[in-house]
VEXDREN-2710 file (C-alpha; in Angstrom, 1 decimal):
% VEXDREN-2710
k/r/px/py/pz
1/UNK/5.7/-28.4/16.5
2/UNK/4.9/-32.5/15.5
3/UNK/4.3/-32.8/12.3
4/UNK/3.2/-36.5/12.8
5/UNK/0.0/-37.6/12.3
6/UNK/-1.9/-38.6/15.0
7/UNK/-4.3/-41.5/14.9
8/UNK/-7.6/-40.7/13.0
9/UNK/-10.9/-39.1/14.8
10/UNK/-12.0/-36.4/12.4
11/UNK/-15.6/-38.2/11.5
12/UNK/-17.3/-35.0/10.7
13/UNK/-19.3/-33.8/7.3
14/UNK/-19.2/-30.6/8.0
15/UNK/-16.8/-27.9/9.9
16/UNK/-19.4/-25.5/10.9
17/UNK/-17.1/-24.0/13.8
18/UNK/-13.9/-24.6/15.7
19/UNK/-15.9/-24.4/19.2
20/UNK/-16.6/-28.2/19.8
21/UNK/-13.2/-29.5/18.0
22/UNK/-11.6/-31.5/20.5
23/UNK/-7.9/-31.3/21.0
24/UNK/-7.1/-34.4/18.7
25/UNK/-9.1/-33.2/16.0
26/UNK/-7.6/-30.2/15.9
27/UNK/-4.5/-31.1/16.0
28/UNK/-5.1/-33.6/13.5
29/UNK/-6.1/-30.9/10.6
30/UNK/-2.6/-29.0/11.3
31/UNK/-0.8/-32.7/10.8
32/UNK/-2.6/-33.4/7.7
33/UNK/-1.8/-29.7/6.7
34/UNK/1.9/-30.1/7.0
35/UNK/1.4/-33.2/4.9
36/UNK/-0.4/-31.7/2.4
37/UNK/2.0/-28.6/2.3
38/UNK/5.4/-30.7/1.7
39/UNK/3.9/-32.6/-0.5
40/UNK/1.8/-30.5/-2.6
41/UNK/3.0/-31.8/-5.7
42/UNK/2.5/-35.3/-4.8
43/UNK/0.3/-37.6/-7.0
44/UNK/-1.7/-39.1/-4.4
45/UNK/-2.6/-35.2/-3.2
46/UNK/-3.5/-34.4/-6.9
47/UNK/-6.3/-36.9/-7.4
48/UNK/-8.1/-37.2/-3.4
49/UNK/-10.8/-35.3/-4.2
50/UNK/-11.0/-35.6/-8.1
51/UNK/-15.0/-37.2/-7.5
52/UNK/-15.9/-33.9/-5.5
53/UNK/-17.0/-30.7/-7.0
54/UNK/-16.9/-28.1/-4.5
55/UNK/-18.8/-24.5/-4.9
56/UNK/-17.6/-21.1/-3.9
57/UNK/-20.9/-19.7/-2.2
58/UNK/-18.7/-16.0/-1.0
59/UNK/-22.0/-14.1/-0.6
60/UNK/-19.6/-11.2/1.2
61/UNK/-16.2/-10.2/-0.6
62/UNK/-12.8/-12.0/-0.1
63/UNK/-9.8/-12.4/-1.4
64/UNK/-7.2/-15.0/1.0
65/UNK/-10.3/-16.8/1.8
66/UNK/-11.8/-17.4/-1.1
67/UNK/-8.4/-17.5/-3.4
68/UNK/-7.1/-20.4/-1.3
69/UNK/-10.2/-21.8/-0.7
70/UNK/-10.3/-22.3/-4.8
71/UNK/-6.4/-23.5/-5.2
72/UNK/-7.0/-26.2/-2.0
73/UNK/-9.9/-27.4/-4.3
74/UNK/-7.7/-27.7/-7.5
75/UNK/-4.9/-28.9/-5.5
76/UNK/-6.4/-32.0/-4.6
77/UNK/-8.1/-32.7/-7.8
78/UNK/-11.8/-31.5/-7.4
79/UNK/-13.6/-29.3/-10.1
80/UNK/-14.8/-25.6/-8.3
81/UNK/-18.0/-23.4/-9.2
82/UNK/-17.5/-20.1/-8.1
83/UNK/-21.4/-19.1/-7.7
84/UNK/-20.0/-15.9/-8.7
85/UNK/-23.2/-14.5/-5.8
86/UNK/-23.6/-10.7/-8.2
87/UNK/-24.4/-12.5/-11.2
88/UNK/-26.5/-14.8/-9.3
89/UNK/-30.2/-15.3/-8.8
90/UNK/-29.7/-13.8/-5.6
91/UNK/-30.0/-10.4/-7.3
92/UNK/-33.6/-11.7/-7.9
93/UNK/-34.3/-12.1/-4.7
94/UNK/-33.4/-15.9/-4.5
95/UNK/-33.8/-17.2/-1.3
96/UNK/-29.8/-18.3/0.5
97/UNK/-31.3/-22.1/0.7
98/UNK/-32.9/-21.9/-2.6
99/UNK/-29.4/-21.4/-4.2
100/UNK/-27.5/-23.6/-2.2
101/UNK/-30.2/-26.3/-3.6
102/UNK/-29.8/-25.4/-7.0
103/UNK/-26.1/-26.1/-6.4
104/UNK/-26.5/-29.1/-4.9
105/UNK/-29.1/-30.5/-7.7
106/UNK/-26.5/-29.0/-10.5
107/UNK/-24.1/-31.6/-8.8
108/UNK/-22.4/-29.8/-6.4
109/UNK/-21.1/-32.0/-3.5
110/UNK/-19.4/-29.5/-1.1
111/UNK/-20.0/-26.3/-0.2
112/UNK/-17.6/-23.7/0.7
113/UNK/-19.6/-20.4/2.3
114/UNK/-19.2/-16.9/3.3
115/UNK/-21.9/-15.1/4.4
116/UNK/-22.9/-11.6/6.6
117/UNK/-25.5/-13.4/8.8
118/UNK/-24.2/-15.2/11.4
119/UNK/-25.4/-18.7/11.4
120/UNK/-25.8/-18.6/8.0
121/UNK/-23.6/-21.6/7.6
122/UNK/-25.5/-24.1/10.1
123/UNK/-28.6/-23.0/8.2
124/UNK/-27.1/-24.6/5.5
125/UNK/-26.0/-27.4/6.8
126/UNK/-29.7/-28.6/8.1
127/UNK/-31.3/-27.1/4.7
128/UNK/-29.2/-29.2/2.5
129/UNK/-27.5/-32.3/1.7
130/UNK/-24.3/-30.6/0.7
131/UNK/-21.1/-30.7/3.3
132/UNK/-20.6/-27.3/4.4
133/UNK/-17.5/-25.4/5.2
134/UNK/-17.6/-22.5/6.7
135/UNK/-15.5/-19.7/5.4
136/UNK/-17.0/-17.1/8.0
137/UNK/-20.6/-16.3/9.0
138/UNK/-21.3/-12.6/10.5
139/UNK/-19.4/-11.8/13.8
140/UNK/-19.9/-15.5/15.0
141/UNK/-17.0/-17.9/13.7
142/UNK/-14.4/-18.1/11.1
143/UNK/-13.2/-21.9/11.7
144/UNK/-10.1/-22.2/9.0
145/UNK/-8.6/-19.1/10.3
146/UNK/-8.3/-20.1/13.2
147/UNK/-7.2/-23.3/12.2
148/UNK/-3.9/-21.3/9.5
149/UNK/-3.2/-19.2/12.9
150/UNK/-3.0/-22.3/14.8
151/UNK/-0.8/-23.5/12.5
152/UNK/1.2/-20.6/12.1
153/UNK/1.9/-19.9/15.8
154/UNK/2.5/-23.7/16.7
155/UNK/5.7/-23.4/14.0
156/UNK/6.5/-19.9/15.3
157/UNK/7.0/-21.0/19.2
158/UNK/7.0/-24.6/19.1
159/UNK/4.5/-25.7/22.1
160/UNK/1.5/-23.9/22.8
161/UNK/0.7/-25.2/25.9
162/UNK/1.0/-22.9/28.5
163/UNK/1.9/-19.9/26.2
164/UNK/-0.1/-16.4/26.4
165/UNK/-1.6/-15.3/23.4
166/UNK/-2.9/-11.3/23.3
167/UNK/-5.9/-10.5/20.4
168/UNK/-5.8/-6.9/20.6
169/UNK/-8.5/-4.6/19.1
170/UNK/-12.2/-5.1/18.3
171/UNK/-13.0/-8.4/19.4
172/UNK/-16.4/-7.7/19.7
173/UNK/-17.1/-7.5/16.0
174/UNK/-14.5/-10.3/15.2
175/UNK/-15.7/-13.5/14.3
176/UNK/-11.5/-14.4/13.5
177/UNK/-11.1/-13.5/17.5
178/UNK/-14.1/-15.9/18.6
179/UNK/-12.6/-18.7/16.5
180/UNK/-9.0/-18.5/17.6
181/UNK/-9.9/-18.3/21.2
182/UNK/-11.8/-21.5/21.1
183/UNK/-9.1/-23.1/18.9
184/UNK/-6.1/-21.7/20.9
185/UNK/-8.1/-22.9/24.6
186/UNK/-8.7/-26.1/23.2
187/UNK/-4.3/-26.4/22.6
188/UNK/-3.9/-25.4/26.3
189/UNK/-3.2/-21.6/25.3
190/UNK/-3.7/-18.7/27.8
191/UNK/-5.8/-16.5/25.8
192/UNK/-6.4/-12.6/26.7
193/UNK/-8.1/-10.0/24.7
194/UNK/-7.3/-6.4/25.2
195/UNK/-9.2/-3.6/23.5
196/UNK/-11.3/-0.4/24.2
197/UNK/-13.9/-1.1/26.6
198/UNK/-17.0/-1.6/24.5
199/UNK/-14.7/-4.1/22.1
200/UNK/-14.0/-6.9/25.0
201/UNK/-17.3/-6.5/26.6
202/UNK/-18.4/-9.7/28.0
203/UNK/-15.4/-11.9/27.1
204/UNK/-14.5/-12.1/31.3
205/UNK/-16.7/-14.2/31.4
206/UNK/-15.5/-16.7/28.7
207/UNK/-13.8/-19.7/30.9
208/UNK/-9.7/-19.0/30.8
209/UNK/-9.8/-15.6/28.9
210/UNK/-8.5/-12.4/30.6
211/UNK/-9.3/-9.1/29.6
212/UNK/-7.0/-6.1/29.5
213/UNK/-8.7/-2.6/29.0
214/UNK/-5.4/-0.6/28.5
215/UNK/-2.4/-1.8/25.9
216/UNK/0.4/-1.7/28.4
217/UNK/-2.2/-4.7/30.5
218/UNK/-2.6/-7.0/27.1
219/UNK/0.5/-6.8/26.0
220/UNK/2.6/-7.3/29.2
221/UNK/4.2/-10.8/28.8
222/UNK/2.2/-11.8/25.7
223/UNK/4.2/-14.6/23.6
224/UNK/2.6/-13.9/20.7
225/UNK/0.1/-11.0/19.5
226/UNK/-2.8/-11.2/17.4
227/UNK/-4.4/-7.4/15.7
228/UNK/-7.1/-7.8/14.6
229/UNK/-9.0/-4.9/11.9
230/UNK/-11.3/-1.9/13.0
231/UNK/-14.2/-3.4/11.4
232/UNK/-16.1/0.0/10.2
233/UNK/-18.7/-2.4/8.3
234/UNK/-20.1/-4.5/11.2
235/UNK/-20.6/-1.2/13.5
236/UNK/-17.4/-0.8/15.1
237/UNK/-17.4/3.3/16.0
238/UNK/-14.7/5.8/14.8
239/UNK/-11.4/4.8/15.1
240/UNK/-9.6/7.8/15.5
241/UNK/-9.0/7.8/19.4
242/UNK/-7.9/3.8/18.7
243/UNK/-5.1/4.9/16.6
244/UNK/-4.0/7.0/19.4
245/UNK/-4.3/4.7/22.7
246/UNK/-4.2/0.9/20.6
247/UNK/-1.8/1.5/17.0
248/UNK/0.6/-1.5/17.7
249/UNK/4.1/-0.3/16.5
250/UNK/7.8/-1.4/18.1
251/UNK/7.9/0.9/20.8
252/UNK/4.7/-0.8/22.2
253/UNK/5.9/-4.2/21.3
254/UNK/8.6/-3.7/23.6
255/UNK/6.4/-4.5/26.6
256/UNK/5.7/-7.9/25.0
257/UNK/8.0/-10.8/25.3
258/UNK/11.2/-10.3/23.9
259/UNK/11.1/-11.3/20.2
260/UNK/7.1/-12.1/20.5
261/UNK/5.8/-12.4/17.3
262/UNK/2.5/-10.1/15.6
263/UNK/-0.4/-11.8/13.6
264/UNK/-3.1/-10.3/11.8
265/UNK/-5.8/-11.9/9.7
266/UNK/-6.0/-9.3/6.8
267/UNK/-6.8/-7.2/5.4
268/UNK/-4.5/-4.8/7.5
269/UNK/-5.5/-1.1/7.9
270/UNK/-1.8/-0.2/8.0
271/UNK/-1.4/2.9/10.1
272/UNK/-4.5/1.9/12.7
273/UNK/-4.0/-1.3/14.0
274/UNK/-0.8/-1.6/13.6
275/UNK/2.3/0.3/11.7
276/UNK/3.7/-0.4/8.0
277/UNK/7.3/-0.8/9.9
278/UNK/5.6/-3.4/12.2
279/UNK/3.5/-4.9/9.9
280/UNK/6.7/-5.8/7.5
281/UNK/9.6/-6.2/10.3
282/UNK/11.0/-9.1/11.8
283/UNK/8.1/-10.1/14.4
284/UNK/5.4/-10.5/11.6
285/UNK/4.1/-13.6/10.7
286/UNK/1.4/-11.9/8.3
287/UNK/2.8/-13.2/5.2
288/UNK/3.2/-17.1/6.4
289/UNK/-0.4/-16.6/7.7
290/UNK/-1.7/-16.1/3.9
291/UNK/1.3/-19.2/3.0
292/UNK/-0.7/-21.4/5.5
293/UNK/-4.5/-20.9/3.7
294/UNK/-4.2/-23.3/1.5
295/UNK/-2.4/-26.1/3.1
296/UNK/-5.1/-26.0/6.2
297/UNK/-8.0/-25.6/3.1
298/UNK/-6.7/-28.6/1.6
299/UNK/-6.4/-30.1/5.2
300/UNK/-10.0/-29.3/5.8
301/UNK/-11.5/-30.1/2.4
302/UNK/-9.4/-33.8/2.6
303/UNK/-11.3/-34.3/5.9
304/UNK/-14.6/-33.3/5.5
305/UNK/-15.0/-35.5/2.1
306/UNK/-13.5/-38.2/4.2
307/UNK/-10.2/-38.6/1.8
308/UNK/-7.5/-37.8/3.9
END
């Protein structure tokens, strides 16, 4: 994968979602990633955004999110608020755009949110003068995951175009699966989703995805697989017959492409989608998923102030 940085066309105060990124822009926050990551330490890193103070709005929990979210910040210079939402006024029954307000009046100049509603994030965005980045809104986008896996899988095979990428498991509640298949279509990546039934509802008619409705049919061929968590909190059902027909382990690997390798966005539910053995061998690329947060973060952060 290039690591050289393309001309610049990110001209955006905001990154709201990936779907809308053009090719070039995308591809221009994984250059300036790899920039940032090698030289982390550098000087000129240290002080981009030192004028920016950027506030930590998680209004749902997280840890990768969040944590790297917070380091990017320091990284590049800029002083972080974590609203810290349980000992907030939102206990009082503050109002989402009333607090974002109040951060942006206490001096606040970039906002980094998580919130369960979906859309949450564009709301803020037209309620306030604050940049907005999203760190994940309900089941409808996560835009810097998307962005790390990008990242990830571009060093892991090299080219993406043409490649066939398998998310496997409940893509219907997944706001991760919705963000990487706009990001992965956009780098000229065959996308398919394979789940049970109810969990890939609708997605045939997404332009270039394919469905699979069985495990053997997503995974045949894949050059890289994606699990993605049973997501008991956002109504997934039971997930005692997925364990049965979807667990990903080596045996079912096998029908993948030789050597393919296994993301997952975390938290893993080690022993449903996927097994400890898998989840720790050779194929996975979970731990340099969490290694990319913070250089796409900075990335993103850089881009949106307009310092990078």
């Amino acid at each position: 994968m290039t690591t050289a940085v393309p001309a610049r066309t990110w001209a955006r105060h905001h990154l709201l979602d990936v779907e809308g990124l053009s090719r070039s822009e995308i591809e221009e926050v994984l250059a300036v990633a790899v920039e940032m990551r090698e030289g982390r330490a550098v000087r000129s890193h240290r002080s981009l955004l030192d004028a920016e103070t950027v506030g930590l709005a998680f209004f749902e929990a997280s840890t990768r999110t969040r944590i790297s979210f917070e380091l990017a910040a320091k990284a590049l210079g800029a002083t972080t608020v974590d609203l810290g939402v349980e000992r907030s006024s939102v206990g009082k029954g503050e109002s989402v755009v009333d607090t974002l307000r109040t951060l942006e009046r206490t001096g606040v100049t970039t906002v980094v949110m998580r919130h369960s509603a979906s859309g949450a994030a564009h709301l803020a965005a037209r309620a306030t003068g604050l940049r907005v980045i999203n760190a994940g809104d309900g089941i409808h986008a996560h835009p810097t995951q998307a962005l790390l896996d990008a990242l990830t899988l571009g060093e892991a095979l090299g080219s993406l175009d043409g490649r066939l990428v398998v998310i496997v498991g409940d893509v219907a509640h997944s706001r991760v699966a919705r963000s990487n298949i706009h990001a992965l279509r956009a780098l000229g990546v065959r996308v398919r989703v394979a789940g049970p039934a109810p969990w890939v509802a609708g997605f045939e008619h997404w332009p270039g995805v394919e469905v699979a409705t069985t495990l053997a049919d997503g995974l045949r061929d894949a050059d890289a697989v994606m699990a993605l968590r049973v997501q008991l909190e956002r109504g997934a059902e039971s997930f005692a017959d997925y364990v049965a027909r979807w667990r990903l382990d080596d045996e079912r690997m096998a029908t993948a492409s030789p050597g393919a390798p296994l993301l997952h966005p975390g938290p893993t539910n080690e022993g449903v989608e996927l097994t400890a053995e898998l989840a720790s061998g050779p194929r996975s690329l979970i731990g340099r998923q969490v290694e990319n947060g913070v250089p796409i973060r900075m990335a993103v952060l850089a881009l949106v102030c307009g310092a990078a």
